[in-house]
C-alpha positions as CSV (number, residue, x, y, z in Angstrom):
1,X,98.5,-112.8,93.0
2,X,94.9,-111.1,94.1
3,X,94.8,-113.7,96.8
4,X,98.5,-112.7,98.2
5,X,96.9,-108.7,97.9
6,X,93.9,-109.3,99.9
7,X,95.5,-111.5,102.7
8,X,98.6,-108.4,103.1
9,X,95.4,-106.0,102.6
10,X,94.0,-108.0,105.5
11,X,97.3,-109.0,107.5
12,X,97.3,-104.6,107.3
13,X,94.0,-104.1,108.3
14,X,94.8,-106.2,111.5
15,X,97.9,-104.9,112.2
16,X,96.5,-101.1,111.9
17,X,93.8,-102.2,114.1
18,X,96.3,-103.4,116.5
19,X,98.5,-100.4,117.1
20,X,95.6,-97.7,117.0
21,X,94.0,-99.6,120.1
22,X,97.4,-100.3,121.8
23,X,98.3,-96.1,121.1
24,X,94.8,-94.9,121.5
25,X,92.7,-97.8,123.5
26,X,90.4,-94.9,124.9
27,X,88.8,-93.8,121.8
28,X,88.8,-97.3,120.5
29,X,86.9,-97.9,123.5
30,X,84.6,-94.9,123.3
31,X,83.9,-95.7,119.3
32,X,82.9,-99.6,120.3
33,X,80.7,-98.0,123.0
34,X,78.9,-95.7,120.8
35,X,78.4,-98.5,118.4
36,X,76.6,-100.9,121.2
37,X,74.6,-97.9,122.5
38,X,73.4,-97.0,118.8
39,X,72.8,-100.9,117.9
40,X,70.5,-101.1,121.4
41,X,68.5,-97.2,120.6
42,X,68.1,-98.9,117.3
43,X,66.6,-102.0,118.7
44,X,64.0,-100.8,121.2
45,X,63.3,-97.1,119.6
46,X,59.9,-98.4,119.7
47,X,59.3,-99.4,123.2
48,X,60.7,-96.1,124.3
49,X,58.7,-92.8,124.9
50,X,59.5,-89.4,123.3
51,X,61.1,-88.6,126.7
52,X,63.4,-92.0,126.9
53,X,64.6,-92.0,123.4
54,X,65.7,-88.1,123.7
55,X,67.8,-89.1,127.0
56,X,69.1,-92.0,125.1
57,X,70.3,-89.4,122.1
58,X,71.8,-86.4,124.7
59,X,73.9,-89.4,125.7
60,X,75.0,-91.0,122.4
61,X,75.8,-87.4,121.7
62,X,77.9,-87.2,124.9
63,X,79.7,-90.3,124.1
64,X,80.3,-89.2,120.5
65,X,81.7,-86.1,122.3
66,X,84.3,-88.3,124.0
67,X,85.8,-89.5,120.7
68,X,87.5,-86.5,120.2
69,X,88.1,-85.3,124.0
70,X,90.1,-88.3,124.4
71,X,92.2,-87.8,121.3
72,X,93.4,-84.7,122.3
73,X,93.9,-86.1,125.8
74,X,96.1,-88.5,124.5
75,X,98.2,-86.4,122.1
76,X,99.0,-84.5,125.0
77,X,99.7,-86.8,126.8
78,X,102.4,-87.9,124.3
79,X,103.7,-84.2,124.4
80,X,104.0,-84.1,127.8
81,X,105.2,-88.1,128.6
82,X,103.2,-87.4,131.4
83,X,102.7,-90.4,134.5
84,X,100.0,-92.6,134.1
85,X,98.5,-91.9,137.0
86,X,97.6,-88.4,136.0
87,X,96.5,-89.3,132.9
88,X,93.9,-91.6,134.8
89,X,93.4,-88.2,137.0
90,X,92.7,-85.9,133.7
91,X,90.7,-89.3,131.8
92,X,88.7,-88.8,134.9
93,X,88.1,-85.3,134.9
94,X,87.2,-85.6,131.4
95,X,84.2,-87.7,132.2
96,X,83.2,-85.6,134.9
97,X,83.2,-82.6,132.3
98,X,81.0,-84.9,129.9
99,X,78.7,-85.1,132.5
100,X,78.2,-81.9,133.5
101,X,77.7,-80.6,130.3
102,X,75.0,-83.6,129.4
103,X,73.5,-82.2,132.6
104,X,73.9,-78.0,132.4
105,X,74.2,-77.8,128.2
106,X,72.3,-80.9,126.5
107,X,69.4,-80.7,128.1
108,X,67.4,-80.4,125.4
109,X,67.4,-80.1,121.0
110,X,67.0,-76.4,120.6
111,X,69.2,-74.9,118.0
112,X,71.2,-72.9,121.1
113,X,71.7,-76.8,122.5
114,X,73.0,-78.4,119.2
115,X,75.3,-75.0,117.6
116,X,77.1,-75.1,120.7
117,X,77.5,-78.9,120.6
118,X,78.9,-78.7,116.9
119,X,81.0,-75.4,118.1
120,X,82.6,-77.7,120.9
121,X,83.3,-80.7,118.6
122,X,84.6,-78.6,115.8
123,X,87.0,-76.7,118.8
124,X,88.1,-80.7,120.1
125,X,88.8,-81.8,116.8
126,X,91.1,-78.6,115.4
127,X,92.7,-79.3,118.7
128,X,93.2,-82.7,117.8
129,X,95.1,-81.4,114.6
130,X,97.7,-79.0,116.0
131,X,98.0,-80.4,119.9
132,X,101.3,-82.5,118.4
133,X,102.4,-80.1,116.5
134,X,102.6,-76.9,119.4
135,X,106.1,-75.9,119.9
136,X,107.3,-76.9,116.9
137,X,108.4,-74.1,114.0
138,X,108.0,-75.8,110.8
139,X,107.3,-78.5,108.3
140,X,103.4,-78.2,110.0
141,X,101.7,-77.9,106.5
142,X,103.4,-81.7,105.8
143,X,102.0,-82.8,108.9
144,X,98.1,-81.9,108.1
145,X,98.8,-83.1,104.0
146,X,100.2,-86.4,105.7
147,X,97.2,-86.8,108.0
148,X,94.4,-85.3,106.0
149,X,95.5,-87.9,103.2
150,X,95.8,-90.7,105.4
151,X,91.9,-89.9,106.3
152,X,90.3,-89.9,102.9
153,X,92.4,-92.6,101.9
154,X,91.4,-94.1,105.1
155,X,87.4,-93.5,104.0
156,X,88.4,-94.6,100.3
157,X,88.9,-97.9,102.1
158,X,85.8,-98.0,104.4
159,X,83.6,-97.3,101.7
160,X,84.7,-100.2,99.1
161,X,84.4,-102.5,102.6
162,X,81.1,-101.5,104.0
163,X,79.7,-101.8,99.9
164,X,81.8,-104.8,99.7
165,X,79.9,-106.6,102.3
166,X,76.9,-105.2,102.1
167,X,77.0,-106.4,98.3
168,X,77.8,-109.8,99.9
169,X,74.9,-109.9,102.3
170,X,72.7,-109.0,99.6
171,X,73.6,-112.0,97.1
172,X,73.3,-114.2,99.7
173,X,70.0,-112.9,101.1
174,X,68.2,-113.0,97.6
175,X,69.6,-116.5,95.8
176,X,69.0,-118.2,99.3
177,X,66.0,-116.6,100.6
178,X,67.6,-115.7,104.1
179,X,64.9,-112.7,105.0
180,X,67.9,-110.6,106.2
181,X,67.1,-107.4,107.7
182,X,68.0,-104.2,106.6
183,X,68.9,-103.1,109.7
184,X,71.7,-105.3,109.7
185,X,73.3,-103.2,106.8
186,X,72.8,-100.0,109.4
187,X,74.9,-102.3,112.0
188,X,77.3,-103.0,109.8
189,X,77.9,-99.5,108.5
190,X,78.2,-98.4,112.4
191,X,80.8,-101.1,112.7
192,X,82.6,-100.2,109.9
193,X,82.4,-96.1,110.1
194,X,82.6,-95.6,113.8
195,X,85.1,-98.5,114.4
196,X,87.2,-100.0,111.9
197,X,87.6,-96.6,109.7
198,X,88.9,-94.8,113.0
199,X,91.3,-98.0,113.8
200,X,92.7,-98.0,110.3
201,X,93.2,-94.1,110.4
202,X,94.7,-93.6,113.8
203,X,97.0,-95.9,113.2
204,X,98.7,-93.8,110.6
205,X,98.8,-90.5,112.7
206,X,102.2,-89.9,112.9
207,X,104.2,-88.6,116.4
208,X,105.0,-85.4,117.5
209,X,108.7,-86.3,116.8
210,X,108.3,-87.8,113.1
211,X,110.6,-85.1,110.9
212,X,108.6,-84.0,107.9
213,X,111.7,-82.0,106.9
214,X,112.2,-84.8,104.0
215,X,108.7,-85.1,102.7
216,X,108.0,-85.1,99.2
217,X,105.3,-82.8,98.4
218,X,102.0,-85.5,96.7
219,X,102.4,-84.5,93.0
220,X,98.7,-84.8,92.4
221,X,98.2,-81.9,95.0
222,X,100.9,-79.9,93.6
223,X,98.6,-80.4,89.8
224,X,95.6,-80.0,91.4
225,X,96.3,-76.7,93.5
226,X,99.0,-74.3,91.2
227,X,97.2,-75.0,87.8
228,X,93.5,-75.6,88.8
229,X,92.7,-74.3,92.0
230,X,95.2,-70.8,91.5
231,X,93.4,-69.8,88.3
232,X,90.2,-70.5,89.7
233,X,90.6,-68.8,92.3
234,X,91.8,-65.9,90.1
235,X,89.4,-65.6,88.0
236,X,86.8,-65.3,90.6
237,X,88.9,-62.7,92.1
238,X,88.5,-60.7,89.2
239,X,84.9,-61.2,88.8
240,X,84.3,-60.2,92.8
241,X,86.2,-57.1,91.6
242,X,84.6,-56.0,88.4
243,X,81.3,-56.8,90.7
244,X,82.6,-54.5,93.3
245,X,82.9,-51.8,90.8
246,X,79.7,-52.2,90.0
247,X,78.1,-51.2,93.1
248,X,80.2,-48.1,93.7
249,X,79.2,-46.8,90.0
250,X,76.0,-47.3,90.8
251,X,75.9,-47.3,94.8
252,X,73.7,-50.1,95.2
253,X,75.0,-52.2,98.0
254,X,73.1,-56.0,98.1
255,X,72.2,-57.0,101.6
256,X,72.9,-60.9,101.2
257,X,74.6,-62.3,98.3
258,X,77.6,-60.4,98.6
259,X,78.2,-61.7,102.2
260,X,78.2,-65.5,101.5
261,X,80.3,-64.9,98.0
262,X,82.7,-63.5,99.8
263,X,83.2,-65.3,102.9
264,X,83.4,-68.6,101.6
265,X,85.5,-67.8,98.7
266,X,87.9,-66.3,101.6
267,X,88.2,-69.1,103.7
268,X,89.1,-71.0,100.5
269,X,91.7,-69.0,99.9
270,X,93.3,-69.2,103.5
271,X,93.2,-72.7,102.8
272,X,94.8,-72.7,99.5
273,X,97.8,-70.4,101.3
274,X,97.9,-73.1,103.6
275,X,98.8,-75.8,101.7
276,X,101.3,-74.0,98.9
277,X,103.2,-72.5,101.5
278,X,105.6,-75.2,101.2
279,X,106.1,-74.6,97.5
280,X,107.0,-71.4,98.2
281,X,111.0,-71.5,98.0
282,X,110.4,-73.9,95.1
283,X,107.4,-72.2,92.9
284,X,107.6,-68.8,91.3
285,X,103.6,-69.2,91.0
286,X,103.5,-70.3,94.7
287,X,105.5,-67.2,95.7
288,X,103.5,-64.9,93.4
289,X,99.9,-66.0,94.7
290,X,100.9,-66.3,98.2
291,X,102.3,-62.7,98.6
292,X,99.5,-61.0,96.5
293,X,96.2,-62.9,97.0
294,X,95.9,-61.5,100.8
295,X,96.5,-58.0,100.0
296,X,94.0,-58.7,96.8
297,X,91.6,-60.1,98.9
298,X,91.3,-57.5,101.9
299,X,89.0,-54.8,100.0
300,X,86.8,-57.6,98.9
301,X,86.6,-58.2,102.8
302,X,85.1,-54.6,104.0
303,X,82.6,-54.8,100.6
304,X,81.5,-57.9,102.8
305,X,81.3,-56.3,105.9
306,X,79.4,-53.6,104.4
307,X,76.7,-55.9,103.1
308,X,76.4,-57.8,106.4
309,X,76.5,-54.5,107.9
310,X,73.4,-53.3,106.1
311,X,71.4,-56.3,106.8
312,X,72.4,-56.1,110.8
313,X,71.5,-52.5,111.3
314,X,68.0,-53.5,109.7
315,X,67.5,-56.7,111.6
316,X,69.9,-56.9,114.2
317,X,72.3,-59.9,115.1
318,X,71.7,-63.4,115.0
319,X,73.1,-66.2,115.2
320,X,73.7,-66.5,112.2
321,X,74.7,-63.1,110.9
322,X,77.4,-63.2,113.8
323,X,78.9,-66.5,112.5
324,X,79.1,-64.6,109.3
325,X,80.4,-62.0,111.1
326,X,82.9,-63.0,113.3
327,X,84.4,-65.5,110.6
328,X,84.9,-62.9,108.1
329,X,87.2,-61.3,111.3
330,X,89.1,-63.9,111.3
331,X,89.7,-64.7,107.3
332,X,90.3,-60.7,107.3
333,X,93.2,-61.3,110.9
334,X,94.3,-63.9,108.5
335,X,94.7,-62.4,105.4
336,X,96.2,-59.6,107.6
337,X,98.4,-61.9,108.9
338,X,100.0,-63.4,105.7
339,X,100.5,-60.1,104.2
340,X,103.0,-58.7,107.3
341,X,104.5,-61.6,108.6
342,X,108.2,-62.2,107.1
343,X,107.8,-66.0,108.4
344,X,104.5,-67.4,108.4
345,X,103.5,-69.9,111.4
346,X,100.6,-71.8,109.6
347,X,100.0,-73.1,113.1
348,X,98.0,-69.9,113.6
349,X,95.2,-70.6,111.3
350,X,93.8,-73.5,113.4
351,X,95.1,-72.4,116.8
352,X,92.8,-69.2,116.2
353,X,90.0,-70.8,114.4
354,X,89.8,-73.0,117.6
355,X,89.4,-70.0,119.9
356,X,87.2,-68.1,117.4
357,X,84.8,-71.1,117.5
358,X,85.0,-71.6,121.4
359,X,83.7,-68.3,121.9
360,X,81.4,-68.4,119.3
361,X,79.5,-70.6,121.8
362,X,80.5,-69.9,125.3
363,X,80.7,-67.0,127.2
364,X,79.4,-63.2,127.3
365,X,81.0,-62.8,124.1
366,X,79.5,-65.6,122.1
367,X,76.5,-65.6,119.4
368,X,73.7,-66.6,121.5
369,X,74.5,-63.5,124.3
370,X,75.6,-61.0,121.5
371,X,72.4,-61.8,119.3
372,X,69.7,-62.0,122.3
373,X,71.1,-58.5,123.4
374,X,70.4,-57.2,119.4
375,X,67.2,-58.4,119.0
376,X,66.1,-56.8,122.9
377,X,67.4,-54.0,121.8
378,X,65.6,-53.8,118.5
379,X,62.4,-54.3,120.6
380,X,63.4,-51.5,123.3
381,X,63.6,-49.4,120.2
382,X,60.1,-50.1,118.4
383,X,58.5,-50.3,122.1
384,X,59.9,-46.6,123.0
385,X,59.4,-45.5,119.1
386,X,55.7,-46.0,119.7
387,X,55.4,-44.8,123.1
388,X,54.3,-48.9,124.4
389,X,57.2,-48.5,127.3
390,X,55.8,-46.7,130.2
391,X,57.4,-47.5,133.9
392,X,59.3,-50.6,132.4
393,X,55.7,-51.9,131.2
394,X,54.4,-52.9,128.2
395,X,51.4,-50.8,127.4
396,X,49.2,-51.0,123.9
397,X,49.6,-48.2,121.3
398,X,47.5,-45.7,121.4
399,X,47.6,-44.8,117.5
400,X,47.3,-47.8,115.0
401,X,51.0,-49.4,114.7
402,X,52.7,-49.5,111.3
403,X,52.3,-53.0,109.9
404,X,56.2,-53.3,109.9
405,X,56.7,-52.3,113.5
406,X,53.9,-55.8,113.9
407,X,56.0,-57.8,111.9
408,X,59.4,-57.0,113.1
409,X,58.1,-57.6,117.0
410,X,56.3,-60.6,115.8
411,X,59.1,-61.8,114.2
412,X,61.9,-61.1,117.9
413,X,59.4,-62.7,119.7
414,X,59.1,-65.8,117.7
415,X,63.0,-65.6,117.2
416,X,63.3,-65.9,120.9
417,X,60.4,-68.9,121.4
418,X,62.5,-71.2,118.2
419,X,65.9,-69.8,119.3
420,X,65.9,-69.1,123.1
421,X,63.0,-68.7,125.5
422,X,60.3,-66.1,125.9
423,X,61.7,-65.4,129.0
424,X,64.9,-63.8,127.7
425,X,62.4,-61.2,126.2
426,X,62.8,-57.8,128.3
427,X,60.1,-55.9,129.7
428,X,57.5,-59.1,128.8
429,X,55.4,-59.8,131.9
430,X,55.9,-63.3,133.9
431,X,54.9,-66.4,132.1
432,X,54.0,-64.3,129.0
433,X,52.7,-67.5,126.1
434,X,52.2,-66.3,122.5
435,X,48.5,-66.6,123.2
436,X,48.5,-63.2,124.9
437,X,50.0,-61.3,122.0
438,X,46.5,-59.1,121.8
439,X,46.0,-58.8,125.7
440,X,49.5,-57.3,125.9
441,X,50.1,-55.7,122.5
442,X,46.8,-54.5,121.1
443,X,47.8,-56.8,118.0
444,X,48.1,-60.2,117.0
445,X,51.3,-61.9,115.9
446,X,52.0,-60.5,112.3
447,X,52.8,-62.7,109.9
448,X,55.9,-61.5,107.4
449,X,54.3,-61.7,103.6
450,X,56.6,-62.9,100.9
451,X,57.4,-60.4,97.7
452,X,53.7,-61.3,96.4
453,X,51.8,-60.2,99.5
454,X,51.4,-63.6,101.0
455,X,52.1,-64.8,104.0
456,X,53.2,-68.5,104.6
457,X,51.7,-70.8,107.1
458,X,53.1,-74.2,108.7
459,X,50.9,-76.7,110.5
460,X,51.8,-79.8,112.1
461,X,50.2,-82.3,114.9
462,X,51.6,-83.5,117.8
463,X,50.6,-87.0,116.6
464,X,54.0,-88.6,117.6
465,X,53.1,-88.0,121.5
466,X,49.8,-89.0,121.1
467,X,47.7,-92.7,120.5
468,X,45.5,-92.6,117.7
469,X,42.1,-95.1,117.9
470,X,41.5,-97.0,114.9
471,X,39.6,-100.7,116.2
472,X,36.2,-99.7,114.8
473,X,38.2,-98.6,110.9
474,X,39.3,-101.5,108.2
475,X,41.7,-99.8,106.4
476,X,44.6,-97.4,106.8
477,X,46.1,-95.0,103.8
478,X,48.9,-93.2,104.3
479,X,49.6,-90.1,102.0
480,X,52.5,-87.6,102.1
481,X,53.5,-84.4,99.7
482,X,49.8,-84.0,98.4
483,X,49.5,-81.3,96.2
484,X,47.6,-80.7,93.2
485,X,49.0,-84.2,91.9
486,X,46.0,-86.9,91.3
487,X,46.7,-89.8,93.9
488,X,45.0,-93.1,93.0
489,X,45.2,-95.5,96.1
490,X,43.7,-99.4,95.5
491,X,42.1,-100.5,98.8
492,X,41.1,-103.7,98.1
493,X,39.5,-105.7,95.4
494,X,36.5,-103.4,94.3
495,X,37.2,-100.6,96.5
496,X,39.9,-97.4,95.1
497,X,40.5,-94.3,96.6
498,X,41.3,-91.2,94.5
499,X,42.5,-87.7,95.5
500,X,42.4,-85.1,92.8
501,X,42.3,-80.9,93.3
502,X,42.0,-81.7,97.6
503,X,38.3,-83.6,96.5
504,X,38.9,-87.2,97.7
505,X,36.4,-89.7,96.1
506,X,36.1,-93.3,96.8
507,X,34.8,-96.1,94.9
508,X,32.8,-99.3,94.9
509,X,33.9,-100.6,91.4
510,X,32.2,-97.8,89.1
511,X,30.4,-96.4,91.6
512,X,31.0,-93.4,94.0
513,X,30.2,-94.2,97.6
514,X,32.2,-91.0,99.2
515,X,33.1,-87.8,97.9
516,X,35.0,-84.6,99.9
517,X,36.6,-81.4,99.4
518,X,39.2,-81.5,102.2
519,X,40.0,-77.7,102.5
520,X,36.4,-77.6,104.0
521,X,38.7,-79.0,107.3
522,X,41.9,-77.1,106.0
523,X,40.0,-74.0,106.7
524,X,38.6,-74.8,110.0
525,X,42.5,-75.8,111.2
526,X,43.5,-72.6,109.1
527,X,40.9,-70.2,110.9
528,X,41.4,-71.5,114.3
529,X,45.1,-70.8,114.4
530,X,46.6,-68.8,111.7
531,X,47.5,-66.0,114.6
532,X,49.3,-68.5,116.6
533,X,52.9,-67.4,116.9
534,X,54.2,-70.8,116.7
535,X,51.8,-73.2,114.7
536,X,54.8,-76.7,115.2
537,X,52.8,-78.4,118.0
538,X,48.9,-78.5,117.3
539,X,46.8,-80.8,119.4
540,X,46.1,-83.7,117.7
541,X,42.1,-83.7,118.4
542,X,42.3,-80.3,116.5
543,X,43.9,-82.0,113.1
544,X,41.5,-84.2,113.3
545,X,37.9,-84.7,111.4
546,X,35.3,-87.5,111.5
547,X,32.5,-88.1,108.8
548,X,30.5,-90.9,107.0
549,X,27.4,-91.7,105.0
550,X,25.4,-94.5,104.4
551,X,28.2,-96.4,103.4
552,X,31.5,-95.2,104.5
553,X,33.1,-94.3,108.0
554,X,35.9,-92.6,107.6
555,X,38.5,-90.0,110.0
556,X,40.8,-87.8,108.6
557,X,43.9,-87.1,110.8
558,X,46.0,-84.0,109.0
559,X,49.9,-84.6,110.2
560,X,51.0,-81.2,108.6
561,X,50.0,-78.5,106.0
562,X,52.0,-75.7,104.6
563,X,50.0,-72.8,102.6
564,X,50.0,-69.5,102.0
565,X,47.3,-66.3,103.0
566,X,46.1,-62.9,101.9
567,X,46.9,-60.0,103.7
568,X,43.1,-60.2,104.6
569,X,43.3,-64.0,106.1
570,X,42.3,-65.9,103.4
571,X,43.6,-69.1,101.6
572,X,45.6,-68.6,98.7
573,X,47.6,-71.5,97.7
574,X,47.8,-74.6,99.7
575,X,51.4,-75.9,99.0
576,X,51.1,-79.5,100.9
577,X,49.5,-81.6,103.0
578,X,50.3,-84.8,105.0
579,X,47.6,-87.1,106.4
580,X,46.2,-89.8,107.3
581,X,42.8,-91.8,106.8
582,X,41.3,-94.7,108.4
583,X,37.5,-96.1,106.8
584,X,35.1,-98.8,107.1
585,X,33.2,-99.9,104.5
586,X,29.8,-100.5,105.6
């Protein structure tokens, strides 16, 4: 019996395979592609320079980018039954789109680079769930349950296979003493999750004509969402409300928490509305919850725009804030939405998520425009408020500058150098670099001090770039996440290395050969460049510290250390360090 199960399992799995590559042999083709160019970074990462290996990632990305481009190519192609020679025309233009934006958008890893790479993907692949589906009036809410099913079922299935095999590999390796890899394992699992689970799952996307007018509702999501989820939900409704309340008694509006409570509890909700809608003509609870939760919910809705509100006049827009921002517009559209519309299109929830999200990254309109105008004009202001504009010039205060004003410039100008560029900063003269703060300012960058006075500190090498000498050292220890933990390292035989309180002592047997407190070179790193505005790349030569006696040779090479300062630039708290020390014993 359990060998006639696994040979139909099997006899499925092949057939699946099959008809997903006959109806989609594009994305087939673009998963095996990103499979053999992952298998071949993966094999000679360590041949290739930073430089090589970040091309080779932009174009994995690009080709991973493809997966979902061509799905939507090809369900609209299905809509359309268009000729195959303009779907070779539009495959075609596709690629030429891919490259361009390798070219123009992924040119580099910043965090403007990579949002709007997940915008774009989370825009193709909403596309790929209501492209088959445009133009027709109902039954859509069976379609996603259908198709979302089908994919964690479909992962259900690659997970017992990959742990199936890999379970396999690993008997076999130990009781036979093979010496397999473990990158095979990462092979396989690219194999299995970027080829086979796609294969098994597209093969059960159903077409654009399939009627879903007969489908029975899954029982367990029926359970799962009137007398789990509903409650829940209600509840939590009720404790948002007794919360809002709260702050009008006693008018004290939080800047944060509410925001994120809020939001995310929202979007929920659309989602549960989503998927009950069919109940609707069926369940008095359905019908209840889906004609009173969006008018419910709408108050709750401004109390979060409030709170955002009060942190954006403070700081301004980012990125962030305007993600918050703009999705509470559309869950508040939404909610808007459900409450007037005598027939609800569900249709419209991902249609105008997709556009939402599209312009969230692209465009005057989108999060990286709207929050690098904020934050210049936050600057304009505190410039002009202390008289440091003059002619469309930066000139230095004349009167001391409050230590906030320090902070908040300090803090644009290093939002623009992680986020953006420097150059996007108005009114900052040409090839400005953070080392100029005091030539231009009158100040140096500001730190931001935590609620105990402190500020906090990050420094890391450049070490990855950069060949380290080690022929005239014997030995090599390694140590990560120091703290005020005791390390106790065995070198060799007679020879033990212990760290303790920052004071590394080493031992011959019983007998101390070497003994240092290394904050001694913390504080030379820590004095030379706790004004830098951006402390991620230090030279390598400056992390670095040589010393010996008469019977040890040893280097320190610091790869990063986080700590905090006073307000008057001194070491408080050293939270960790990374490093690394070569010695010879002499």
């Amino acid at each position: 019996m359990v060998n006639i199960k696994l040979k139909n399992f099997l006899k499925d799995s092949v057939k699946s395979i099959y008809e997903s590559t006959k109806r989609f042999p594009i994305t087939i083709g673009v998963c095996i592609l990103l499979v053999i160019m992952l298998i071949i970074t993966n094999e000679n990462q360590s041949n290739l320079s930073k430089e090589a290996f970040e091309i080779i990632q932009r174009i994995n990305m690009i080709i991973s980018l493809g997966i979902p481009l061509s799905l939507c190519f090809k369900l609209i192609f299905e809509k359309k039954d268009m000729k195959k020679l303009n779907e070779v025309f539009i495959y075609i233009l596709g690629i030429g789109a891919l490259v361009l934006y390798y070219f123009y958008l992924l040119n580099d890893f910043k965090d403007t680079s990579i949002i709007r790479y997940i915008g774009l993907s989370i825009f193709l692949y909403l596309g790929f769930l209501y492209i088959p589906w445009l133009g027709n009036k109902k039954h859509y809410e069976n379609y996603i349950i259908k198709v979302l099913g089908n994919f964690f079922l479909t992962v259900i299935y690659a997970v017992v296979i990959y742990f199936g095999f890999s379970a396999i590999i690993f008997t076999i390796d130990k009781l036979f003493s093979i010496n397999i890899e473990w990158k095979i394992y990462y092979y396989m699992a690219l194999i299995v999750f970027i080829v086979l689970m796609p294969s098994m799952f597209l093969a059960k996307i159903p077409y654009n004509n399939h009627d879903f007018s007969k489908v029975d509702y899954p029982k367990a999501l029926k359970v799962l969402l009137l007398y789990i989820v509903i409650p829940l939900i209600t509840i939590y409704t009720t404790i948002l409300y007794a919360y809002f309340i709260k702050i009008i008694v006693t008018r004290n509006w939080p800047e944060g928490l509410v925001s994120h409570l809020v939001l995310w509890y929202s979007v929920i909700t659309v989602g549960v509305v989503f998927f009950i809608h069919p109940l609707v003509d069926k369940n008095k609870l359905a019908k209840v919850f889906t004609f009173w939760i969006p008018k419910i919910i709408i108050p709750i809705i401004f109390m979060m725009f409030v709170s955002i509100g009060i942190r954006i006049r403070e700081y301004g827009i980012t990125e962030n804030r305007y993600f918050v921002l703009v999705l509470g517009i559309w869950v508040l559209g939404i909610m808007i939405y459900f409450s007037a519309a005598r027939k609800m299109k569900n249709i419209i929830i991902p249609i105008s998520l997709s556009i939402i999200v599209l312009n969230a990254v692209f465009g005057p309109l989108s999060s990286f425009s709207i929050s690098k105008y904020s934050q210049n004009k936050r600057f304009e202001e505190i410039l002009v408020k202390n008289n440091m504009l003059y002619n469309g010039k930066i000139v230095k205060p004349k009167a001391k500058l409050p230590e906030k004003d320090k902070i908040e410039m300090s803090m644009i100008l290093s939002y623009f150098k992680d986020k953006h560029s420097l150059n996007n900063v108005k009114y900052l003269p040409n090839n400005f670099e953070t080392d100029d703060m005091t030539e231009v300012f009158g100040f140096p960058y500001t730190f931001a001090e935590n609620g105990y006075g402190k500020k906090y500190h990050y420094f890391a090498s450049d070490k990855l770039e950069k060949t380290i000498e080690i022929k005239d050292y014997d030995y090599l220890v390694s140590i990560n996440d120091l703290i005020n933990s005791r390390v106790e390292i065995k070198i060799s035989e007679k020879i033990n290395c212990t760290v303790y309180n920052h004071v590394l002592k080493i031992k011959d047997g019983e007998d101390i050969i070497y003994e240092k407190n290394i904050e001694e070179f913390i504080k030379i790193i820590f004095n030379k460049y706790n004004n830098e505005l951006d402390n991620s790349e230090i030279n390598i030569e400056d992390m670095t510290f040589e010393d010996e006696n008469e019977k040890v040779k040893i280097k320190f090479i610091f790869n990063n250390i986080s700590l905090e300062s006073s307000g008057e630039g001194l070491i408080e708290n050293i939270n960790d360090i990374g490093l690394d020390i070569v010695l010879k014993i002499k």
